[in-house]
N, C-alpha and C positions, 0 to 999 in steps of 0.2 A: 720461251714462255712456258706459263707449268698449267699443264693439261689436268682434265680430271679431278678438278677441285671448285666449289662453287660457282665461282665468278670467273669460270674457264671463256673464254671466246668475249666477254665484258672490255670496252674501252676505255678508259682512263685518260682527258685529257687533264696535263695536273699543271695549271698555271701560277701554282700555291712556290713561295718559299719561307725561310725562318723555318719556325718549328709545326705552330699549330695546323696549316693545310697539310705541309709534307709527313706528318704521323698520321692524318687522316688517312692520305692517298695509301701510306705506306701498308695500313693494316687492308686496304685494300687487296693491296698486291700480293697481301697474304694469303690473301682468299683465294687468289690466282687470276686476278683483273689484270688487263694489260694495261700498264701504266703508264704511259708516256709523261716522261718529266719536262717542259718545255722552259728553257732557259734563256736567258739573254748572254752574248759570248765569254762574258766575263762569270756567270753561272750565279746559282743561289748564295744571296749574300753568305749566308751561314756557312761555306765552306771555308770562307777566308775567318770567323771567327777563332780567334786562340790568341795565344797556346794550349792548352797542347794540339799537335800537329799530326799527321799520321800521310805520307805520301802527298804533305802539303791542303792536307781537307781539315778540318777541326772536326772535335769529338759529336759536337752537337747536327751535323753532317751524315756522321756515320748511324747514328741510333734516329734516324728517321728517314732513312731511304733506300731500305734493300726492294727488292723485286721493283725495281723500275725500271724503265730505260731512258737515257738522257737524250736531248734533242737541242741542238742549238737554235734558234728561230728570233733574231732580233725583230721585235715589235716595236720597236720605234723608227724602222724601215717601210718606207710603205710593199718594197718587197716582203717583207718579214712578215707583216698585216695580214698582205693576203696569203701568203703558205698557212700562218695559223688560222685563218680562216677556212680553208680548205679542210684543214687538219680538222677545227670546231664541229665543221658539217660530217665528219666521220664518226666522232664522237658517241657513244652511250649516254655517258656522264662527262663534266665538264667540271671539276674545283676551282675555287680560286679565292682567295684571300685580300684583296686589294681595298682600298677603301670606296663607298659606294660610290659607283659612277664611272668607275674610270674603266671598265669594261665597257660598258656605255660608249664611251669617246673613243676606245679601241677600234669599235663596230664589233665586238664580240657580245651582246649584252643579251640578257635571258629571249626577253620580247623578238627579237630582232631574229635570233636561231631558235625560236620554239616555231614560228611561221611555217619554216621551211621543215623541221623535224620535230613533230609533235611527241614524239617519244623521247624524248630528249630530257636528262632528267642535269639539272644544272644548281649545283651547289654553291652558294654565296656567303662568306665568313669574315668578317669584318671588327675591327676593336669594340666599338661601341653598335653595333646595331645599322640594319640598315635604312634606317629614319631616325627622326626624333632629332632635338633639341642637341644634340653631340653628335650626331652620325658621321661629321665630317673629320672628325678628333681623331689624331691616332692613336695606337694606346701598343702598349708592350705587357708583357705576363707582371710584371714592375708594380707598374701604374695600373694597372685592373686591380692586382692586389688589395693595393691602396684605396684606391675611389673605389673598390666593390664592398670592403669594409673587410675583407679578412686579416688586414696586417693592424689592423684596432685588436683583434682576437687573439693574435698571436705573438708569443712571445711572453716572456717573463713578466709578472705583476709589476715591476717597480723597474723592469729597465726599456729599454725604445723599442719600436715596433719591429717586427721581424717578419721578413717574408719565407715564403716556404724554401725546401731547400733545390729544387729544380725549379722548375718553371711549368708547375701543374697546372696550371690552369691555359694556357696553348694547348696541351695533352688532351685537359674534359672537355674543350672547344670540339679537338680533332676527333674526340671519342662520339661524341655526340653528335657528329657530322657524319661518323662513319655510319650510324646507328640511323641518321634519317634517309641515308642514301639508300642502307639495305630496304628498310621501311618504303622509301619511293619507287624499287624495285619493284619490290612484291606487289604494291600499286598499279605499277604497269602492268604486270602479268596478270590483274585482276580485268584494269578498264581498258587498257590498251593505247594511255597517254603517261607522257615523262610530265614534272612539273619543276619547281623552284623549291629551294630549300634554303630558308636565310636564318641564320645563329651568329653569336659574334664573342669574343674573350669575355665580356660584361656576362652576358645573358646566361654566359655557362659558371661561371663565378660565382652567381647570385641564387643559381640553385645550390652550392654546395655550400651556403651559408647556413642550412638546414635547420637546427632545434635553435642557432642562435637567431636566425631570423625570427622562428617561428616566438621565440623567448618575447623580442622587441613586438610584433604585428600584434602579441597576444597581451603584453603584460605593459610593453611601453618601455622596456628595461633594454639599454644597452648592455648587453656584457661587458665585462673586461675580461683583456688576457691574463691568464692563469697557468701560461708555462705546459705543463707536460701532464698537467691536471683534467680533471673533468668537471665541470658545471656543478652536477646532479651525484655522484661517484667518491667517495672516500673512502680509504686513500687507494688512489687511481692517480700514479706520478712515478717521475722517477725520484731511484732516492741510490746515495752513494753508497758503497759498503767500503772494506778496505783496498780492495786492488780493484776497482771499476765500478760503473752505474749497472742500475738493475730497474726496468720498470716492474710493478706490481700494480699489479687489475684485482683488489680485492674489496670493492665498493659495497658488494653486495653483503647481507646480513652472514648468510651460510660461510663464504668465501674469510671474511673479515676475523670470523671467528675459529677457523679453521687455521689462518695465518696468523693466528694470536697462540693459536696452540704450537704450532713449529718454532716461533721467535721463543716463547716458552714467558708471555704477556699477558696470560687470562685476566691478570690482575686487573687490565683495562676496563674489561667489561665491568665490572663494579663502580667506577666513573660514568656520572648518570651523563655528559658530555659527548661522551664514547661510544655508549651503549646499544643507539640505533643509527641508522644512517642520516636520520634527519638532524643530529645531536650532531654527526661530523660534519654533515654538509658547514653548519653551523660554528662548528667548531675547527674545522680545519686546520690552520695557524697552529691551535697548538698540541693539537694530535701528531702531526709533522715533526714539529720541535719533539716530543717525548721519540716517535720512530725514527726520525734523521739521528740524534744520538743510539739510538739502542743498533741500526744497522752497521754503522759504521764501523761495529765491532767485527762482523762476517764478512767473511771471505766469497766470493762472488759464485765460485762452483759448488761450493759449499750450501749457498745458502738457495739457491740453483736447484740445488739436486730434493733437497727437501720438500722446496715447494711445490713441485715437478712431482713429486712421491705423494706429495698430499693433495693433489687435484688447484692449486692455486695459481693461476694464471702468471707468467712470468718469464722476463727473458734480457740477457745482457744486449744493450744497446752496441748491436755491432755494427763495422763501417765495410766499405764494398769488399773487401778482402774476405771476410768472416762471412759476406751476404752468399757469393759467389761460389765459396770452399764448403757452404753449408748444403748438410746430405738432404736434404726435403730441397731445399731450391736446385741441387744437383739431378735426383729422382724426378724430377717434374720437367725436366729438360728445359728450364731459365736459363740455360747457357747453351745458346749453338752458335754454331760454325757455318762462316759461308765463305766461297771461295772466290777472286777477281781473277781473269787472265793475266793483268797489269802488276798488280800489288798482292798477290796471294791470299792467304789465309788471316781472316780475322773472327772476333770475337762477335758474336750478335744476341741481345737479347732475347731470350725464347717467349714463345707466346702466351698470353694470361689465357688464354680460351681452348680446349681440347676440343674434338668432335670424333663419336666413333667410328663416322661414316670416312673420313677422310686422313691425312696426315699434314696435319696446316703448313708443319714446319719443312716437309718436304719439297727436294727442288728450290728454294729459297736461291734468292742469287744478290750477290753484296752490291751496296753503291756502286754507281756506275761512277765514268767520268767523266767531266764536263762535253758534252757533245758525242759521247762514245757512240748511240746509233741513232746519230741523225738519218742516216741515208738508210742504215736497217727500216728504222718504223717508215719515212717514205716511202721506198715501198711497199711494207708491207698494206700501211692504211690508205695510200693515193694508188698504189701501181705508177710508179714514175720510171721511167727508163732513165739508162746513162746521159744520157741526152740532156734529157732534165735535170737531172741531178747535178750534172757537171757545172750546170747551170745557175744550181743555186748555192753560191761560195760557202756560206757555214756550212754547209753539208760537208766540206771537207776540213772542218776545221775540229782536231781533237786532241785536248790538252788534259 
C-alpha cells in the first residue's frame, strides 16, 4: 500500500465494475486510498471485454484499475453477504454503481451501514439517477450519449449522429464522484459524520452540455451538429491540406486576420461577409469552400510551422502513436510504467493532476488479478487467522 500521500491509511470498499465506478475508485488509489476491488469469482465484467487482450484482461480493464487490490467475495452466497458485510463495517468509504436498490436487497445499503458507522461516507452512481421517472433504466456511456442529447451535437452537419470516441461520459460520472467523495472527506473532518453521495452517467452528461444547453434554456434553439466546428467561432474546424488534416482555432478578430496574412488572403477582409466574426459566423459555408480550396494546396509542416511562428493556434490531428511519442505529453509524465509480479511491465496513463507536496504517480501498482488478495485485505481489514481463512473457499481462489 503507498504511504505518505493523501488518502494514506483511507479505506476503499469498491463494489463498482465496467468503467465509470472503477476510474472513480481508480483515481482514488492514486491518491493512496486503500482500495479493495470486491469481485464476484468470474471478476469485473470488463476484463473479459475484447479484443484486444493482454494476459487474458481486455484494454478497458487495464486503464481503470491500477493501485487496488482484488478480492473475490461472491454476494450472491449468503456466505459471501456476510464477508462483505463485515468488510462494509471496515470501511471509510463505500462505491458502487448498481442500479438503485439492489444494495438495498444486498443488506449493504446507505441507511442500514450509516446506523452502525456514522462517519461512513457511502457513494451511490447509477445510469439515470437515483429516483425519478427512469431510475430503474439501465443505461451505458451509448445510450446517456444519446437520451442526454450530446450525439444530436455531434458529428458532421449532413451525416448521422456520432458518439464520442471513448466513453467520456463513465469517466465525468467517475470524475465527479471522485471530486464529491474528497468534498465528503473534508466534511467529516469539519463535523465529524460521513454522508451519501448520489450522481449518475445522465446527471454528469447533462452538465457537459454547457453553452448548448445554455443556447436551448435561453433562446429555445436547438443546435445542430457542426462537425469539428464551433457554434459562436469562424473558422474554428478542421480543414485538409495535402498530406494530412490540420485543425485551426482562428475565430477571433486579431487571430483571423493574422492567419489571412500567413495564407497570404488579406484579400478577404475586403469581403464585407468575411470581415467580422459575425459576417462568418454567418457566412460560414462559404468562407470554408474559399479556405478548404486555398489549403489544400500546403503541406501540413509547412503550414504548421508558420502558424506556430505567427501566434495562430493550430495543430495536426494525431492518433495515439503521435499522442504518446509527443515531447509535452512525454515531459509531463502521461506515460508511466507500473509493474505486476504475474504479468510484468506495462504501460499506464500518467496523471492529469500534479501536486508539489507529493509524487501522485509514485508507488503506483498495476491491476491486480482476479482475486489476487483476498486473504491479503482479510487480514489486513478483519484480522482473520488461518483458520478463518481456510474457511472461506474464494479466499483461495486466484486466477
Amino acid at each position: 500500500m503507498m504511504k505518505d500521500k493523501p488518502l494514506s491509511g483511507i479505506r476503499v470498499l469498491d463494489f463498482t465494475r465496467i468503467f465509470a465506478g472503477p476510474f472513480c475508485t481508480m483515481l482514488l488509489g492514486d491518491l493512496g486510498a486503500d482500495v479493495a476491488k470486491l469481485e464476484l469469482p468470474d471478476g469485473d465484467p470488463v476484463r473479459h471485454q475484447g479484443p484486444p487482450f493482454f494476459e487474458g484482461q481486455g484494454m478497458s480493464f487495464y486503464a481503470a484499475n491500477r493501485n487496488k487490490r482484488s478480492i473475490v467475495v461472491d454476494t450472491k452466497t449468503a456466505e459471501g453477504r456476510a464477508m462483505a458485510l463485515r468488510l462494509c463495517r471496515k470501511a471509510d468509504i463505500i462505491v458502487e454503481n448498481f442500479r438503485p436498490g439492489v444494495m438495498d436487497r444486498l443488506g449493504f445499503g446507505y441507511e442500514e451501514l450509516s446506523r452502525e458507522q456514522p462517519r461512513l461516507i457511502y457513494a451511490a452512481m447509477s445510469g439515470m439517477g437515483a429516483d425519478g421517472p427512469s431510475a430503474d433504466k439501465g443505461a451505458f456511456d451509448l445510450t446517456i450519449q444519446a437520451e442526454g442529447g450530446y450525439m444530436s451535437i455531434t458529428g458532421e452537419p449532413d451525416g448521422r449522429p456520432v458518439k464520442l470516441g471513448t466513453s467520456a461520459f463513465d469517466l465525468v460520472c467517475g470524475q465527479y464522484t471522485m471530486g464529491a467523495i474528497m468534498t465528503a472527506l473534508f466534511e467529516r473532518e469539519r463535523k465529524g459524520k460521513g454522508q451519501k453521495i448520489e450522481t449518475s452517467l445522465l446527471e454528469a452528461e447533462v452538465t457537459f452540455l454547457m453553452d448548448a444547453a445554455m443556447e436551448y434554456l435561453m433562446t429555445g434553439n436547438n443546435r445542430e451538429k457542426c462537425g469539428s466546428e464551433h457554434a459562436a467561432l469562424v473558422p474554428y474546424r478542421a480543414f485538409q491540406v495535402a498530406d494530412g488534416w490540420v485543425v485551426i482555432a482562428a475565430g477571433h478578430q486579431n487571430l483571423f486576420e493574422t492567419f489571412l496574412e500567413v495564407i497570404e488572403r488579406m484579400d478577404l477582409l475586403d469581403d464585407a461577409r468575411f470581415a467580422t466574426l459575425d459576417g462568418r459566423v454567418q457566412n460560414r459555408g462559404a468562407l470554408h469552400e474559399v479556405l478548404d480550396a486555398e489549403l489544400i494546396g500546403h503541406s501540413l509542416a509547412d503550414l504548421i510551422a508558420k502558424l506556430d511562428a505567427a501566434g495562430v493556434p493550430s495543430t495536426p490531428i494525431n492518433n495515439m502513436e503521435q499522442v504518446f511519442n509527443h515531447p509535452q505529453v512525454l515531459h509531463r509524465g502521461m506515460k508511466q510504467t507500473v509493474t505486476h509480479p504475474t504479468y510484468g511491465s506495462i504501460p499506464s496513463i500518467g496523471p492529469a493532476v500534479k501536486y508539489t507536496g507529493f509524487d501522485i504517480a509514485a508507488d503506483w501498482t498495476a491491476p491486480p488479478l482476479v482475486g489476487e488478495h483476498t486473504e491479503e485485505v482479510l487480514r489486513d481489514w478483519l484480522d482473520l487467522n488461518e483458520d478463518e481463512l481456510a474457511g472461506f473457499v474464494p479466499a483461495r481462489e486466484t486466477t
